[in-house]
N, C-alpha and C positions, 0 to 999 in steps of 0.2 A: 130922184125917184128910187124907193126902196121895194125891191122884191126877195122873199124868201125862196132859197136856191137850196137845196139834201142832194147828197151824193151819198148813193146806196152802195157800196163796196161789198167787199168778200171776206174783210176783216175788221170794218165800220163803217158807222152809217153818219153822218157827219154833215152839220148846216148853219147857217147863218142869215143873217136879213143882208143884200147883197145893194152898193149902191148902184145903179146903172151909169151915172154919169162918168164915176170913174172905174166902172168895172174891178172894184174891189171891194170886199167883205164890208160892211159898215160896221157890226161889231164881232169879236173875236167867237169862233166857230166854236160851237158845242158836240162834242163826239160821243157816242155810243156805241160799245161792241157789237158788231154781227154776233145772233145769235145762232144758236148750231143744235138743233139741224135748222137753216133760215129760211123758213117756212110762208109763205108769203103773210096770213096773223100774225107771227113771231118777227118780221120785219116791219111791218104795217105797223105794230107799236112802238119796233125802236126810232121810227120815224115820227109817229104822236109824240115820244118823247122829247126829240132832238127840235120838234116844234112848240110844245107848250114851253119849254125850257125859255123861251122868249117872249110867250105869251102871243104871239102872231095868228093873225085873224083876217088875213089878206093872202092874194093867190101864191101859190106853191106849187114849184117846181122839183121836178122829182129824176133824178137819172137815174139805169139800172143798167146791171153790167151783163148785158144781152138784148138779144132783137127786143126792138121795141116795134109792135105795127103800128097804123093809124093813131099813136099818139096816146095808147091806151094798153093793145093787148100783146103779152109777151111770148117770145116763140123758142126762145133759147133759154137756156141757165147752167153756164157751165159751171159756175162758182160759189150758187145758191139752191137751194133746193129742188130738186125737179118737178114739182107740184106748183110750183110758178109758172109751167107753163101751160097757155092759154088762158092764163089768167088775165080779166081786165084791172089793171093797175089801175088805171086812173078809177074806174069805181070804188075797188077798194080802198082806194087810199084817202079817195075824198068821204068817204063814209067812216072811216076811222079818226079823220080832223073835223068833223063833224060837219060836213059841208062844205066845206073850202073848197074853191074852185083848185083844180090839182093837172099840173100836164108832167106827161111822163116821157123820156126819152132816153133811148144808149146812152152811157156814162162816157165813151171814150167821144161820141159825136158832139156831147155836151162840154167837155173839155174844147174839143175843136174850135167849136165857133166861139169859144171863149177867146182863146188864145188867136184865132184868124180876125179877131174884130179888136180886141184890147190888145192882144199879144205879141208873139215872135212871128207871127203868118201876116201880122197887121201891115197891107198894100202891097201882100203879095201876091202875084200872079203867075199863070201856070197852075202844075200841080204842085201839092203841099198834103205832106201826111202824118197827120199828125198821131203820135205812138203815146200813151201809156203804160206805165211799168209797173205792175203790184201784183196784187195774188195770181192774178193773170196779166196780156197783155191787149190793151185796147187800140181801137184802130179809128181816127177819123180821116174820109178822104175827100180832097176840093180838089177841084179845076176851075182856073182864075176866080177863087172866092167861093165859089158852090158847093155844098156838101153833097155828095154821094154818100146817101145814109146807108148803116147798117153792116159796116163791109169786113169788120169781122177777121180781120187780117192776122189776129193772135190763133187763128187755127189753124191756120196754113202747116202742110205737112214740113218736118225739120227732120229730116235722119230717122223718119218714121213714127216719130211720134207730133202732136199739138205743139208747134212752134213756142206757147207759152209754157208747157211743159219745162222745155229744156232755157226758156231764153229770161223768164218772167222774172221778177225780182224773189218773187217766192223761191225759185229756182235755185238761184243764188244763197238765199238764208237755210233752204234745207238741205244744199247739198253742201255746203260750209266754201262754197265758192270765193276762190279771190278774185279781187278785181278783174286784173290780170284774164285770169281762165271765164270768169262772167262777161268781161268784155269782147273774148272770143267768137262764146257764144250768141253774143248780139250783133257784132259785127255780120257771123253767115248769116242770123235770121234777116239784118235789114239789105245783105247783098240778094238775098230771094227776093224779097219785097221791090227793090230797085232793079231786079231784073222784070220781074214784071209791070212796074209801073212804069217807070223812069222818070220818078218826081226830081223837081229842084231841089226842094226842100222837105228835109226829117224835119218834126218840131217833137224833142224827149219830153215826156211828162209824166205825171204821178210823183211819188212821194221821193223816187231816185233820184232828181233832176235836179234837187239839194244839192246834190253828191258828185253834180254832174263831171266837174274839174276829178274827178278820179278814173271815166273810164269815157270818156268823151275823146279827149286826147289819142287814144288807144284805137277808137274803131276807122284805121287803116283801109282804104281800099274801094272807099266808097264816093262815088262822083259826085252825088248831089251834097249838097250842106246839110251839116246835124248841128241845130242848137238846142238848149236847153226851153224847155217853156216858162216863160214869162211870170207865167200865173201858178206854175210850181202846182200842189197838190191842191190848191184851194181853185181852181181852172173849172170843175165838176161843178162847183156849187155856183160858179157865177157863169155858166153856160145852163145851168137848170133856168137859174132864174131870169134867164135874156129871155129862152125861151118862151114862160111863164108869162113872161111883160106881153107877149106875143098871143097870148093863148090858145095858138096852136102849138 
């Protein structure tokens, strides 16, 4: 079974037709730059795009990189425009694919149950949280298998400012950070996280987790387990369209 899965980011918007059996891309992902200022029309097309690009004509799943409510309407936008919120995504977005049935959900929670049903989380039980790392930082959080949507964990205060601020990968590339010193900084923000949770398991994800073998090693100090995700940065697109298969 194939369903189309977009991951709406903060510096591309990025999809593919997704197979469900194997929880991996059926064919190689089509990307397009976030546009700036990313206006929800000015994203809504980069997503007609990243969808006609395959010609697909069947349900679409859509993840965004903030609250998402009932499956539709958005409350947050730290990393897109602020005119996205209270927008209904899913209208918009299925009125820009001309109809296509469209479900909408947080990019990091879409990652999650990617990665907890295909993935690094796959038969685990407990808590499990799962991190994303790019222009910000995403957050999905389970206990024994269940998501707690929406939880937002990249805002948490660090030394006073947005934990993704100081921790996010963006972080890293604009302040010309080494490993070394970017690994630092991610080790305090997941010893706050693990003081307050006190999951078993980190699962790293986004585009870093490539990379993992460089600053993985490094985060000292922390009780529960960190692996890298499974599904690496394609995790968004094939947690959009588990969703999707779902239609809620």
């Amino acid at each position: 079974m194939e369903i189309f899965g977009v991951d709406i980011g903060g510096s591309g918007i990025k999809g593919a037709p997704v197979d469900l059996d194997k929880g991996d891309l059926a064919q190689e992902r089509c990307k397009v730059l976030t546009p700036h200022p990313a206006t929800p029309d000015a994203v809504a097309d980069g997503v007609k795009q990243v969808v006609d690009h395959f010609g697909w004509t069947g349900p679409v799943g859509v993840t965004f990189p903030g609250v998402v409510t009932d499956g539709a309407t958005i409350r947050t936008a730290a990393n897109v425009d602020k005119s996205w919120i209270d927008t209904d995504a899913r209208v918009l977005l299925g009125d820009r694919l001309g109809g296509l049935p469209v479900t909408v959900l947080n990019d990091a929670d879409a990652a999650g149950v990617a990665e907890m049903h295909f993935g690094a989380g796959r038969h685990r039980k407990g808590t499990v949280i799962v991190l994303t790392f790019g222009t910000g930082i995403g957050s999905a959080l389970f206990t024994d298998g269940v998501l707690v949507p929406n939880t937002e964990l990249g805002h948490l205060e660090l030394k006073g400012h947005d934990a993704e601020k100081r921790a996010a990968t963006k972080a890293k590339e604009d302040h010309a950070l080494s490993w070394d010193e970017w690994a630092r900084r991610v080790r305090k923000y997941l010893a706050h996280v693990e003081m307050l949770f006190s999951p078993e398991l980190f699962v790293i994800g986004g585009g870093v987790s490539r990379k993992a073998h460089k600053f993985l090693p490094k985060l000292e100090g922390i009780r529960a387990e960190i692996v890298p995700a499974h599904l690496q940065n394609n995790a968004g697109i094939v947690g959009a369209a588990m969703r999707a298969a779902t239609g809620v």
